[in-house]
N, C-alpha and C positions, 0 to 999 in steps of 0.2 A: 504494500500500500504506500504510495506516493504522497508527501505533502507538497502545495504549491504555496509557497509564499508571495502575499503582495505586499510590498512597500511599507513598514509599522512606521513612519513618518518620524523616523528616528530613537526612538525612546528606546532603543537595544532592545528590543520584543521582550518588554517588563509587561506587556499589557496584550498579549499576544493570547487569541482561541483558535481553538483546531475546531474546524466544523466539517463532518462528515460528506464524503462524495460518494450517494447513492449510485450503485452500477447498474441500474435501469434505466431508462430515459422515461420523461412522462409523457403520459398518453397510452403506453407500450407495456400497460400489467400495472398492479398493485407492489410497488417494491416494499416490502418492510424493512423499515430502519434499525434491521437485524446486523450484524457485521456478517453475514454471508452476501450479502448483500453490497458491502460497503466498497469502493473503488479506486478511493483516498481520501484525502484531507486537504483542507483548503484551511491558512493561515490565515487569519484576518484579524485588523485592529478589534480592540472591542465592541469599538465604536459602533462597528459596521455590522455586528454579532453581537447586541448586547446580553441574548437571552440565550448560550452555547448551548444547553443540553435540549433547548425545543429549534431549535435550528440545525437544518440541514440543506444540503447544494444538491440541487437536481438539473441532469442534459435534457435538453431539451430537442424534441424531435416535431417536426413540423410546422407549419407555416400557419396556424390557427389564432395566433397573438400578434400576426406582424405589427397591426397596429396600436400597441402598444409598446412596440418597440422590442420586441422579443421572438428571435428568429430561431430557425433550425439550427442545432448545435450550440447554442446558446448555453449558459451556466445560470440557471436562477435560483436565489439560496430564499430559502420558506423559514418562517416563523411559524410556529405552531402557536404560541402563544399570544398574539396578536388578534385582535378583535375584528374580522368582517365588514363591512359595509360597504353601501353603496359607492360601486366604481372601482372597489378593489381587484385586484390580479390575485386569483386565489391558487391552491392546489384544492382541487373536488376527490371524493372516491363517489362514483358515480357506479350502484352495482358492481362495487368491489374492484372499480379501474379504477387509475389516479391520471388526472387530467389538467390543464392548467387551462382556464377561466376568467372573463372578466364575472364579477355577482352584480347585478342588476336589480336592483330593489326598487318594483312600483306598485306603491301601496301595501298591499297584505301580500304581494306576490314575487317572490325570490325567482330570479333567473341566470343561469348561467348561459353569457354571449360567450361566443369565439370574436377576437376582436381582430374579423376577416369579413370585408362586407359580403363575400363570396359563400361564406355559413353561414346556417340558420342560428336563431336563438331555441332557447329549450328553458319551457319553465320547469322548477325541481320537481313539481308536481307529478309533471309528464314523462319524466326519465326514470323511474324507480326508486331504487333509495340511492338517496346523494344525503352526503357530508361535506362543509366544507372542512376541509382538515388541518389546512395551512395558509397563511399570506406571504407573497410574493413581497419577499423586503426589497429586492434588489439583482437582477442580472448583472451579468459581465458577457461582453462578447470579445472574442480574439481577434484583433484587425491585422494577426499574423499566422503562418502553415502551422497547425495544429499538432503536428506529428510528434509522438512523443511527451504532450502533453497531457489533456485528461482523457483521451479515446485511447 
């Protein structure tokens, strides 16, 4: 298991977390944040991980968030402890798949958009059982060859 470090903006990584690199991609199965599971670790100021043990980094596989700025092979790290609402970028288990989601809340009625005008919306009603499980603290994308990194 690999750790990647980003930049602790000096402080000699006195204040440095390790957050988990799920080896699923979402969308792609129900990974559990088992360490059969895990792929590496990703280093991060606190800052950016204030909550280490409900926080995990998930690949992201398709095109279903572009508009929110979140592409294929992307790195998005979830908060589990973080509160829902309106307009958030979530992780769903949706009948036991984990999926990454804009939540849409109008009125008394919860929906999970793809924020791809080319997808439909889905109220939770309508999909089975859905949870939202996590919020989307923060992506990173690599604007360099991947190889050797987290794949």
């Amino acid at each position: 298991m690999g750790v990647y470090r980003i930049s602790d903006g000096g402080d000699g990584g006195r204040d440095l977390v390790h957050i988990p690199i799920l080896g699923q991609c979402l969308c792609a199965g129900f990974p559990s944040p088992a360490d059969d599971f895990l792929e590496g670790a990703l280093e991060l100021p606190r800052w950016l991980a204030p909550n280490p043990p409900a926080t995990f980094a998930w690949n992201i596989s398709g095109d279903s968030m572009r508009g929110a700025g979140i592409f294929d092979r992307d790195l998005a790290v979830v908060d589990r402890s973080l509160k829902a609402g309106h307009g958030s970028v979530v992780v769903a288990a949706v009948d036991g798949e984990m999926s990454i989601k804009r939540l849409v809340i109008d009125g008394n009625v919860a929906r999970l958009a793809f924020d791809n005008s080319e997808l439909p919306v889905f109220a939770v009603e309508e999909l089975g059982e859905a949870e939202i499980w996590g919020v989307v603290r923060f992506s990173i994308r690599w604007h360099i060859a991947r190889a050797g990194l987290v794949r």
